[in-house]
C-alpha positions as CSV (number, residue, x, y, z in Angstrom):
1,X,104.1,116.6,56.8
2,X,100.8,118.5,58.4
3,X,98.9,116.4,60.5
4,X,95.7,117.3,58.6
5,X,97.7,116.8,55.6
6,X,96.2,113.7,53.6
7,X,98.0,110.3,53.4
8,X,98.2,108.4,50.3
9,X,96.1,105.4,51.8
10,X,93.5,108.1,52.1
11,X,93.3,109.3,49.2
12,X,93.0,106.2,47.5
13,X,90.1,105.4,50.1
14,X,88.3,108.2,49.2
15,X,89.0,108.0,45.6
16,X,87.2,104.6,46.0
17,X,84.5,106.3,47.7
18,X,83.9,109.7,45.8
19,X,85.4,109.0,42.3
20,X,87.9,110.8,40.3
21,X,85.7,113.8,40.2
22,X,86.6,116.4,42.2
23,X,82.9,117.6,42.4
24,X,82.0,114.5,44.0
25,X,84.4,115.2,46.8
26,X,83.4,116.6,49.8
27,X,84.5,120.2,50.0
28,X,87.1,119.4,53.2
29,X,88.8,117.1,51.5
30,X,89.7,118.8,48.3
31,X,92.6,120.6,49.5
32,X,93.9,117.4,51.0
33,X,93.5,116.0,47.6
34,X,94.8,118.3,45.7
35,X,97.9,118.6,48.1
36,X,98.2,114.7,47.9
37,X,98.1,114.6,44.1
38,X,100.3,117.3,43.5
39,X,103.2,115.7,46.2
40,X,102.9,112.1,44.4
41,X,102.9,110.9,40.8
42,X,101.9,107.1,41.9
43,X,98.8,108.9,43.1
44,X,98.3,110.8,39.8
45,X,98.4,107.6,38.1
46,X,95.6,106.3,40.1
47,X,93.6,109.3,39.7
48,X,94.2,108.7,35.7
49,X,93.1,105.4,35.7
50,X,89.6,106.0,38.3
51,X,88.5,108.9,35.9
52,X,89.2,106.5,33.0
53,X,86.9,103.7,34.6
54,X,84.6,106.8,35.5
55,X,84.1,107.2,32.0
56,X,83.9,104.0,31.0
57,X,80.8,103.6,33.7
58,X,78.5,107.0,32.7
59,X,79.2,106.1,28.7
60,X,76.4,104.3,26.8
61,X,77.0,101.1,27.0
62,X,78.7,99.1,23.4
63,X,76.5,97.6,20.4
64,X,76.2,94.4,20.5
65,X,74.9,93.0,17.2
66,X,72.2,90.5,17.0
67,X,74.4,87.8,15.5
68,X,76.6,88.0,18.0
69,X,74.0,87.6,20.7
70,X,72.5,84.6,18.9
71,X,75.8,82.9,18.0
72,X,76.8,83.7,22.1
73,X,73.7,81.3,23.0
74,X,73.7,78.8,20.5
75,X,77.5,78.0,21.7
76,X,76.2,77.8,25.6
77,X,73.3,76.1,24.6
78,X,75.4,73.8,23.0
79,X,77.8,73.5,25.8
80,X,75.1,72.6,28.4
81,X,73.5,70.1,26.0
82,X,77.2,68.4,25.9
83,X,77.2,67.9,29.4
84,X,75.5,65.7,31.6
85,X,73.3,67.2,34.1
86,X,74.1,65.6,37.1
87,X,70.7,65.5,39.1
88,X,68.7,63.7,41.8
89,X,68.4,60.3,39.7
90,X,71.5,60.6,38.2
91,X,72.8,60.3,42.1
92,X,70.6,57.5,42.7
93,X,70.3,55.4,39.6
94,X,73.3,56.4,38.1
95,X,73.8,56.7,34.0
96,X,70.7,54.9,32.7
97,X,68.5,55.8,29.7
98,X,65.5,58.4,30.0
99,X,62.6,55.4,29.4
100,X,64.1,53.5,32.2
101,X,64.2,56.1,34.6
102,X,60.4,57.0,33.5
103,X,59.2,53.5,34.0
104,X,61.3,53.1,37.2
105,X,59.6,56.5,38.2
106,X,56.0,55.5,37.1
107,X,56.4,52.0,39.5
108,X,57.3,54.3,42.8
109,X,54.9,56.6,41.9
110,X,52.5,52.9,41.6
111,X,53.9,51.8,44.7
112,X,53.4,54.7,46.8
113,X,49.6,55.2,45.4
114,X,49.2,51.6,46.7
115,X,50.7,51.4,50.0
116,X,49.2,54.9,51.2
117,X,46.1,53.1,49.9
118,X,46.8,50.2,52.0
119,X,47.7,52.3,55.0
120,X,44.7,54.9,54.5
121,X,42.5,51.6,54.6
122,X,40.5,52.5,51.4
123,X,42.3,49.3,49.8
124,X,42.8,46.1,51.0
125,X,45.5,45.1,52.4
126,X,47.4,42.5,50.7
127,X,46.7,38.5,51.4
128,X,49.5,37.3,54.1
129,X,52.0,34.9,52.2
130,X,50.8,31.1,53.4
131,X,54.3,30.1,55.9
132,X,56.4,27.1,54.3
133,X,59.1,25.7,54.8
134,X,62.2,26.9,53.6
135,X,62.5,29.5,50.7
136,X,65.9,30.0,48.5
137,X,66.6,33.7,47.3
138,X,69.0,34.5,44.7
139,X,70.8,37.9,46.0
140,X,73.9,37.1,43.7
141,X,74.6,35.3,40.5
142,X,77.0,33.4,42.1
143,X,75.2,32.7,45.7
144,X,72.3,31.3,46.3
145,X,70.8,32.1,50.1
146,X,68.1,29.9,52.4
147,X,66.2,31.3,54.0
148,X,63.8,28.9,56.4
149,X,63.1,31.8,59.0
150,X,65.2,31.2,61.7
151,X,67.5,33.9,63.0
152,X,71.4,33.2,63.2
């Protein structure tokens, strides 16, 4: 073998690079090509198959009928419509229905109009509870907490 003689890697890198068109080859490394084609069938084979893709890539491109199209995204439509979109809220709340999640939105939104309100001092700021003695707090069904403001 030549040392300036091409190597089968080669060939196949510049097949990537150039196509199967030997027009699109530079003119030094035709004969090398050539030489390399002629020596190996495994490299004809791949030459077969890039002018075949070649062809497929500078055709016009396949009709695609209307129906086809439509019926296409009526079935993804569908498909994303069947799924639950796993958002923001949906991390937060979990599964709940839409109105609930719009009222639940509507009272931060409230909540947040009022407290930047209370901060921005164009409201007044809420009367301090009066202190008593001992409150309960239900934070369970099952257990009921007092809370009479001493820290344990």
């Amino acid at each position: 073998m030549r040392e300036d003689s091409m190597t089968d890697r080669d060939f196949l890198r510049h097949l990537d690079d150039y196509g199967a068109s030997p027009n699109r080859w530079p003119p030094e490394l035709r004969a090398g090509a050539e030489a390399a084609l002629a020596r190996s069938p495994a490299l004809r084979a791949a030459a077969d198959e890039a002018l075949a893709f070649d062809r497929l890539l500078s055709g016009s491109p396949p009709m695609v009928e209307d129906a086809r199209i439509d019926r296409l995204l009526s079935a993804a439509g569908a498909t994303a419509r069947a799924v639950p979109q796993d958002g923001l809220v949906l991390l937060l709340l979990g599964r709940m229905p839409r109105r609930t999640v719009a009222g639940f939105c509507a009272a931060l939104l409230a909540l947040g109009w009022l407290t930047g309100g209370w901060l921005a001092g164009t409201l007044p700021a809420p009367a301090a509870p009066t202190p008593r003695g001992q409150e309960l707090a239900l934070l369970h069904d099952d257990v009921v907490t007092l809370f009479d403001g001493e820290s344990r």
